[in-house]
C-alpha positions in Angstrom: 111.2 112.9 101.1 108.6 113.9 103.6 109.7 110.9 105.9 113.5 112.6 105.8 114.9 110.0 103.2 117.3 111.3 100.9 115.2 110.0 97.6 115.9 108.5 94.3 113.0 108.8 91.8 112.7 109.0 88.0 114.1 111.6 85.8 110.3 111.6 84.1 107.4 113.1 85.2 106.3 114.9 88.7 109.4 113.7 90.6 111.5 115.8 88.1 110.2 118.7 88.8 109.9 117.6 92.7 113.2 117.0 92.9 116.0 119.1 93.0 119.1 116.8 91.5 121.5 117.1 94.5 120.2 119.3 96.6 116.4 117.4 97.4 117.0 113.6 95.9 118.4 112.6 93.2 117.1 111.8 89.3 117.3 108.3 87.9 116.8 107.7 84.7 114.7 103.7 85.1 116.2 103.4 80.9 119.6 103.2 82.4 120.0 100.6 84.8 123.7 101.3 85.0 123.7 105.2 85.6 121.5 104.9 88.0 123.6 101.9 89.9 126.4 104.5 89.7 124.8 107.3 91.5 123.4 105.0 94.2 126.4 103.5 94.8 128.4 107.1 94.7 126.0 108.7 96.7 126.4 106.0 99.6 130.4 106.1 99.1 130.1 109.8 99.7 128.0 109.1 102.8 130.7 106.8 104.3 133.5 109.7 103.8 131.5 112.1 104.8 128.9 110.8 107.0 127.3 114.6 106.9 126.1 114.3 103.3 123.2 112.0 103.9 121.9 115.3 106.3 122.2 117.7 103.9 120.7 115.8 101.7 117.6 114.7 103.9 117.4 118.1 105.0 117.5 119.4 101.4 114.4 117.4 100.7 111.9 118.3 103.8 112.8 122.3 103.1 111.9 121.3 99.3 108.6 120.1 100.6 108.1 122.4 103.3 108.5 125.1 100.7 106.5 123.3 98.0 104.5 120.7 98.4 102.7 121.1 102.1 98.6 120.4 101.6 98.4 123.8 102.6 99.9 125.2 99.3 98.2 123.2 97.8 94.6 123.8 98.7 95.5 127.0 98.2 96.7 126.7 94.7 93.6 124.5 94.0 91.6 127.2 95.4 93.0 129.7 93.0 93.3 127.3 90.0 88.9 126.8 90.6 88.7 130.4 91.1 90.5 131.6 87.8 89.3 128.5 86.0 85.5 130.0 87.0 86.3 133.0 86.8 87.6 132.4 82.8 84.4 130.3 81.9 82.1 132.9 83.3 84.0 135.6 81.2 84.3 133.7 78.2 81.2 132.0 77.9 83.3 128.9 77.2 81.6 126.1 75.8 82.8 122.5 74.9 84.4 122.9 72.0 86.2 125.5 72.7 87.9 123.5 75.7 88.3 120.6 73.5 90.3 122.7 71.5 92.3 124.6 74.1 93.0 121.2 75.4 94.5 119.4 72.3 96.3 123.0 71.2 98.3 122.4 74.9 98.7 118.5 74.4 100.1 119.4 70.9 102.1 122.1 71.7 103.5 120.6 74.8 102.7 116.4 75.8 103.0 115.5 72.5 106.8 116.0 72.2 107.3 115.6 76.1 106.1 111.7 74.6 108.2 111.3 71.9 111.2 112.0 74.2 110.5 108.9 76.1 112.7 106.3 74.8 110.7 102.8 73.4 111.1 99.3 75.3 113.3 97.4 73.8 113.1 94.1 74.4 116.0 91.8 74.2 
């Protein structure tokens, strides 16, 4: 995206939420070899009619990073996350446990069913 690329990245993870479907890239699902054949294939068919649409979709992506995703947002975000995350321990006098809990309360509240939604190999 940040070479100007209109991009085509998995419908899991960071790209997700990276990606705006249609606007920045596009979201491929790597379970479904043939869904994602059909939006390449659409996407470069639309590009031949319309030779405009491969712009406005590279230009979608560098004002989604521009606005996002520069290393100046974020450091800055880091900067704050340190700062609040310091700022929380020094308050709370958080120990170990209790961030050993806070952690597996979020993984089981929400990872855990963001992993069960991943579909299992199947092997043919």
């Amino acid at each position: 995206m940040t070479c100007g690329l209109p991009t085509f990245a998995t419908c899991h993870g960071g790209p997700a939420e990276i990606i705006v479907h249609g606007k920045s890239g596009f979201h491929i699902d790597p379970y479904h070899g043939d869904q994602a054949t059909e939006l390449l294939v659409n996407f470069f068919e639309k590009c031949k009619k319309e030779p405009s649409h491969w712009d406005m979709i590279s230009m979608g992506g560098l004002k989604r990073i521009e606005e996002k995703y520069t290393w100046q947002i974020y450091s800055e975000r880091l900067l704050t996350l340190a700062g609040v995350y310091g700022f929380w321990k020094y308050v709370s006098k958080l120990d170990r446990l209790e961030t050993r809990r806070y952690l597996e309360m979020f993984y089981a509240l929400k990872y855990c069913k963001l992993a069960q939604s991943v579909p299992l190999a199947v092997e043919e």
